[in-house]
C-alpha positions as a printed NumPy array, in Angstrom:
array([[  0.   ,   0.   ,   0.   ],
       [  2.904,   2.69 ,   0.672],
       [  4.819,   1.406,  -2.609],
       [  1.966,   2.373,  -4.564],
       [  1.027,   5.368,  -3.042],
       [  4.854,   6.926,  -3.427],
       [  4.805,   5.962,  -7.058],
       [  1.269,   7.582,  -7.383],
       [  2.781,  10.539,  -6.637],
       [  5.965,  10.718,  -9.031],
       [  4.553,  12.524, -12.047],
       [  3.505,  15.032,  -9.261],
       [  6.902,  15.229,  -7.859],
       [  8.32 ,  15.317, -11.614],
       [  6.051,  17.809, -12.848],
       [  6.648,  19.904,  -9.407],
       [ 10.068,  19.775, -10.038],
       [ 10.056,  21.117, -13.53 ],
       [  8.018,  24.199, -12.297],
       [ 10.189,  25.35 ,  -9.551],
       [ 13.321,  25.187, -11.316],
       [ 14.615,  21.953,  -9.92 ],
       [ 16.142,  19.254, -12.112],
       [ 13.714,  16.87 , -12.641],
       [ 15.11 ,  12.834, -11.965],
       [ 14.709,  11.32 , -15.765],
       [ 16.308,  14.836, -17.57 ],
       [ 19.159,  13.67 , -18.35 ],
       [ 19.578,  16.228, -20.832],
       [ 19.906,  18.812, -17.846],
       [ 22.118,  16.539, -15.948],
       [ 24.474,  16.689, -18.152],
       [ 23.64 ,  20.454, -18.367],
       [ 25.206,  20.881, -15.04 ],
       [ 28.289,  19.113, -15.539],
       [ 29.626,  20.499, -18.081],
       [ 28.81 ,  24.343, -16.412],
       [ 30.425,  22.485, -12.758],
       [ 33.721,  22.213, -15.457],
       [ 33.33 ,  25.497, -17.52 ],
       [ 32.381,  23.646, -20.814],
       [ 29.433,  25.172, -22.475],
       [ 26.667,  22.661, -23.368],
       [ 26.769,  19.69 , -25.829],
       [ 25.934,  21.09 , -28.978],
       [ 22.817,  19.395, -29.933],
       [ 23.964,  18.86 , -33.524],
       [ 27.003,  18.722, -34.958],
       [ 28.977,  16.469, -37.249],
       [ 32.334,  16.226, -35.131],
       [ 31.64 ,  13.49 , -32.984],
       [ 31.764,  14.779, -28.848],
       [ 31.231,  12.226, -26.185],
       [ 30.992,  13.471, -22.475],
       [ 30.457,  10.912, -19.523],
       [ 30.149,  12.039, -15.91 ],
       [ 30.647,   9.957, -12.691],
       [ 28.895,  10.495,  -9.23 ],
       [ 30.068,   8.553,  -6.16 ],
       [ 26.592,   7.886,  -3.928],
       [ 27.859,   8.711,  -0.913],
       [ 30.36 ,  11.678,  -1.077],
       [ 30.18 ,  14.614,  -2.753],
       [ 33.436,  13.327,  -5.542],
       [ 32.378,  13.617,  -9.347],
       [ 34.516,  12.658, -12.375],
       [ 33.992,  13.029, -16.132],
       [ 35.602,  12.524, -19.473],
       [ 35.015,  14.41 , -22.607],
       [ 36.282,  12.889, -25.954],
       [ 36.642,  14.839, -28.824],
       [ 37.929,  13.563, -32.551],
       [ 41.599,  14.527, -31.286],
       [ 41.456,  14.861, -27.709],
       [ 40.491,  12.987, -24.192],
       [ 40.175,  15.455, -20.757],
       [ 39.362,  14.097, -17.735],
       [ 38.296,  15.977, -14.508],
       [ 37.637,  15.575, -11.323],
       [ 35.774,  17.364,  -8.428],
       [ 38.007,  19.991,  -6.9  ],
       [ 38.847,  18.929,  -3.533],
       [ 40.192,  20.972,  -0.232],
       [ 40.968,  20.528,   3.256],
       [ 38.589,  20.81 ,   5.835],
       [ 40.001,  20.692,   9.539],
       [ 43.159,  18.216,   7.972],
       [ 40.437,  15.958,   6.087],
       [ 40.284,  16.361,   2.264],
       [ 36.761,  17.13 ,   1.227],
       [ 35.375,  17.332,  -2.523],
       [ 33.281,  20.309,  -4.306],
       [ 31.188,  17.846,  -6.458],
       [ 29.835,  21.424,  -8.083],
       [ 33.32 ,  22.239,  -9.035],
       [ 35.078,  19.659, -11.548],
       [ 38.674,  20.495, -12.296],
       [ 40.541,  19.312, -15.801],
       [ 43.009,  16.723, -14.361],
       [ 43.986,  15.358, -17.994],
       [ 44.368,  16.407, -21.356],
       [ 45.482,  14.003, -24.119],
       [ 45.929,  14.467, -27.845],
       [ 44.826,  11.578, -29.841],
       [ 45.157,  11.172, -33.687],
       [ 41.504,  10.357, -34.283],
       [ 38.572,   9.358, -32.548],
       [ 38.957,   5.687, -30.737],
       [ 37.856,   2.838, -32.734],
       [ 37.204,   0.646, -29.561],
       [ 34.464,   3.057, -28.782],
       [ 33.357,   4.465, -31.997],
       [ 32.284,   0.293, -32.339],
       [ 30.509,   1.005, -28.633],
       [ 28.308,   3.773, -29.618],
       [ 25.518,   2.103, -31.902],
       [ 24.732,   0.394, -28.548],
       [ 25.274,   3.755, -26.659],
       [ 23.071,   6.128, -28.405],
       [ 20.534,   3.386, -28.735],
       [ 20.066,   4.009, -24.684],
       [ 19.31 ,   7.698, -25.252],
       [ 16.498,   8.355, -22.931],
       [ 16.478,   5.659, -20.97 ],
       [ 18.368,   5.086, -17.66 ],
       [ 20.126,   1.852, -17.251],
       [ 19.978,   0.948, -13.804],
       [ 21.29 ,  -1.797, -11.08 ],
       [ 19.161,  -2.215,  -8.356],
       [ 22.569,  -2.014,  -5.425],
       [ 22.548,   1.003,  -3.249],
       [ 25.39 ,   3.19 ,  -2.748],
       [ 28.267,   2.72 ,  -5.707],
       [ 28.485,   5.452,  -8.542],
       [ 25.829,   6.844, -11.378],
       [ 26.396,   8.057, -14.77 ],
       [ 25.184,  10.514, -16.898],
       [ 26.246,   9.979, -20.514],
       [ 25.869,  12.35 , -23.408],
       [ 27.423,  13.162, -26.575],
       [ 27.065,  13.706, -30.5  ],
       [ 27.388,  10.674, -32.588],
       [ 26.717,  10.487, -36.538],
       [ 25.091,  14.393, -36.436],
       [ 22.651,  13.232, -33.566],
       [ 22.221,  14.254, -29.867],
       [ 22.   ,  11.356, -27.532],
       [ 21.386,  11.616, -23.229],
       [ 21.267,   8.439, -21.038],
       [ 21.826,   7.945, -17.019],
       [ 23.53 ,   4.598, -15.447],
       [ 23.567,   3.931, -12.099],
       [ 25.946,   1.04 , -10.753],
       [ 26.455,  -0.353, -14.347],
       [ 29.455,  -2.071, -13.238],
       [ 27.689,  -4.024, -10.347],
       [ 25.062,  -6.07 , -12.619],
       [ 25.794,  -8.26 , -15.204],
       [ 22.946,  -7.357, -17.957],
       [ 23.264,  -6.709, -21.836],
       [ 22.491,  -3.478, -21.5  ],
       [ 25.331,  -2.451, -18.786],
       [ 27.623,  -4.053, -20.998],
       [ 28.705,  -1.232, -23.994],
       [ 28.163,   0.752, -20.746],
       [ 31.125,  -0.698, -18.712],
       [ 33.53 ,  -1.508, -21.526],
       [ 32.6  ,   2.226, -22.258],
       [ 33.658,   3.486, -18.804],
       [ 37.13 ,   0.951, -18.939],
       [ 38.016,   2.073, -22.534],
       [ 38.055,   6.196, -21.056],
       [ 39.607,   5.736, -18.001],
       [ 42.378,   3.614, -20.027],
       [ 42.792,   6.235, -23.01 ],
       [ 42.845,   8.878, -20.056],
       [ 45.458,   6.895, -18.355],
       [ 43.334,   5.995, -14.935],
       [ 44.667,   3.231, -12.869],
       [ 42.448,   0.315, -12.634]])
């Protein structure tokens, strides 16, 4: 009886949401919005025949973010800006700082092959049902079209769909050089 009358109320909560300026839980589009403006990028275009892939990371429990933004020629990765609080480091997930910058000579093959199953996702949100672990909001320009999806704890579920999802995620961080 509770479990229905919570999800009763969604589309109220949703449409609430959109009205008072909040981000609403399945715009992914405005997600990624803020990610790019918490690491000074201006929005995705939403057309554009350069391809542009941009995939943001957000632990559940802390405040830490991470992202990487591929290009034709380049791979940048950031991080949340972090300080020290009373001799504990602390993170400013609204703050993502450019950590990595990488020239390439074109645009990865390993995930150009990923992205038919990518942008196929757009506007849905791939999710494993594990509490806590990280969520990502992916987003990009592939073959002239916009595409905007959300994972959360693709890495923690073995399902078809996670799948271009997590080879995704370990192709990045290797390209950007991330230890494993």
């Amino acid at each position: 009886m509770r479990i229905w009358a919570v999800l009763s109320i969604l589309p109220l909560i949703s449409s609430c949401a959109t009205q008072t300026g909040l981000l609403r839980f399945d715009d992914y589009t405005a997600h990624a919005a803020s990610y790019a403006r918490a690491a000074a990028l201006p929005p995705t275009p939403r057309s554009s025949q350069a391809p542009e892939l941009r995939v943001w990371g957000e632990a559940a429990v802390v405040d830490y973010s991470w992202g990487w933004v591929l290009t034709s020629d380049r791979i940048r990765r950031y991080d949340s800006g972090s300080k020290l609080v009373q001799g504990v480091a602390t993170y400013d997930g609204r703050n993502l700082v450019l950590g990595r910058s990488e020239v390439l000579r074109e645009f990865p093959a390993e995930i150009a092959a990923l992205m038919p199953s990518i942008t196929a996702l757009s506007g849905t949100a791939v999710s494993c049902p594990v509490k806590d672990g990280a969520g990502y909001t992916i987003e990009g320009i592939w073959e002239g079209r916009y595409f905007a999806l959300a994972a959360h704890n693709p890495t923690l579920c073995v399902q078809d769909e996670t799948r271009p999802i997590v080879e995704l995620i370990s192709a990045l961080s290797r390209l950007s050089g991330d230890r494993p």
